[in-house]
N, C-alpha and C positions, 0 to 999 in steps of 0.2 A: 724422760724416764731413764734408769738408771741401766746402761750399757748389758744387753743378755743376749743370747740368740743360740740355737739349737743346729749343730754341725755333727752329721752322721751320728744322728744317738745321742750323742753329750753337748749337755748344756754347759754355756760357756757366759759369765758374769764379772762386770767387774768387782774386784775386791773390795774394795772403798769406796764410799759414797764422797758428794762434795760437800765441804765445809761448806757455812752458809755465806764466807766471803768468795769462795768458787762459783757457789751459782751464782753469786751478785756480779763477777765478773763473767761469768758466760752467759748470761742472761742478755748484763748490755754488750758484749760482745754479738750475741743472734742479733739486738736492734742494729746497732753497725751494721754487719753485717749483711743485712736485709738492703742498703740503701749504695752496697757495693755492686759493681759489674757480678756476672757470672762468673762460674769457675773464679775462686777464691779462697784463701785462707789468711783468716790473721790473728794477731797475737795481744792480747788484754791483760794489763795488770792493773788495778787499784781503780777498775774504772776509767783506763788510759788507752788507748790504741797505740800500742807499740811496734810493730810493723805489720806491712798491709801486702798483699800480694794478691796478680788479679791478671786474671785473662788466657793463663795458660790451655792447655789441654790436659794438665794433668795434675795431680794433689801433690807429688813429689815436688816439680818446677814451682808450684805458687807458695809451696811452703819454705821451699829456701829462697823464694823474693823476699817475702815476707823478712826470715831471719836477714838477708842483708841488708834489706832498710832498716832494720832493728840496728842495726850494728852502725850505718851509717849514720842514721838521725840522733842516735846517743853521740855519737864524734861530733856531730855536729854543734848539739848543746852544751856539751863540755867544751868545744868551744867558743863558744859564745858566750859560756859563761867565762871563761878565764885572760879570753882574748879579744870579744867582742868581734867578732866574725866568723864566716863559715870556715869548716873542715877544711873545704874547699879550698879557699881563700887563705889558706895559712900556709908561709911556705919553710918557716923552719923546720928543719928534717927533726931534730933534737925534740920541739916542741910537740910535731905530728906521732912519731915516735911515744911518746909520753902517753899523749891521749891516747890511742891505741891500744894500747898497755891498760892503760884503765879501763873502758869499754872491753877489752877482753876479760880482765879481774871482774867486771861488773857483770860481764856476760848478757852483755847490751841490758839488761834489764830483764831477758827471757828464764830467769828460776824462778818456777812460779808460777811463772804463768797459764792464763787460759788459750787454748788452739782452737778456733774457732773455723768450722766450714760450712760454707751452702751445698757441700754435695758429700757423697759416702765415701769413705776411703775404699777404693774397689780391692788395693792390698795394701798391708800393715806399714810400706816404705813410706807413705805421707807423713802418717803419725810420727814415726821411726826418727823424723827430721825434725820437730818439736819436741822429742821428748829426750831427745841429744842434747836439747840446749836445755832441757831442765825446765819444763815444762808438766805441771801439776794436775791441771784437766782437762778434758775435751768435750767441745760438744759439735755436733755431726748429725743428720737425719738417720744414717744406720741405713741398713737396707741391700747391701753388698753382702752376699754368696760368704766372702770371706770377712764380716765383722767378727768371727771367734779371733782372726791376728791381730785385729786392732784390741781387739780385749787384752789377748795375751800379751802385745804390747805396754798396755797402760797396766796391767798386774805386773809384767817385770819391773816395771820402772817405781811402781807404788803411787801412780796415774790412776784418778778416776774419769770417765768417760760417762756422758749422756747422749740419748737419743732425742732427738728433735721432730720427728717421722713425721718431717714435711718437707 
């Protein structure tokens, strides 16, 4: 259901609803999702699992796992595609350098993206780290005392957010 909740008197909504390639992506993002550990967030584009984050104690920590393996596993297939091995495994500074550079322009992949979590953002700082890297919608069970900051979150940024309330 589309992102609402009532905080002292006033009702709080997201602005924008999701396009129907949003929900396509947070929909299979919830299936993922479902067959991840607990405590987790990750990131879906085009139907793709772009990074994965998982086990922490908090929504803040699994969402920047998340963005750095976003950032890593793009390094890595750029290199692989250009060099035929890992990130890793590359030792030119000049060439490491480069990729980097690109995965930053590319912004691992994360504009756009959907943020996907198994638990509520209890305050808006979870979301806050997804929608820094350009991240377009969320979906979440909802359920936190403080879901009007995640709303207001995804309203500054021009984020639409869904409830899951499960």
């Amino acid at each position: 259901i589309i992102a609402s909740t009532e905080y002292k008197g006033k009702t709080y909504t997201v602005n924008r609803e999701p396009t129907p390639a949003e929900y396509e992506d947070m929909l299979f993002g919830w299936l993922v999702e479902s067959g991840i550990s607990s405590n987790s967030v990750i990131y879906v584009k085009n139907n793709v699992t772009i990074g994965i984050g998982t086990g922490e104690q908090d929504r803040v920590g699994v969402a920047e796992i998340a963005v750095d393996k976003a950032y890593r596993k793009l390094a890595d297939r750029y290199c692989f595609e250009q060099y035929k091995m890992s990130f890793k495994d590359l030792k030119d500074k000049e060439k490491r350098e480069a990729i980097e550079e690109e995965v930053k322009a590319d912004n691992a992949g994360l504009t756009g993206a959907a943020m996907v979590s198994d638990a509520f953002f209890p305050f808006r700082d979870g979301i806050d780290v997804g929608l820094a890297q350009g991240v377009k919608s969320v979906i979440q069970p909802g359920g936190s005392l403080n879901d009007y900051q995640s709303i207001e979150a995804c309203n500054e940024h021009g984020a639409t957010m869904v409830y899951t309330e499960q």
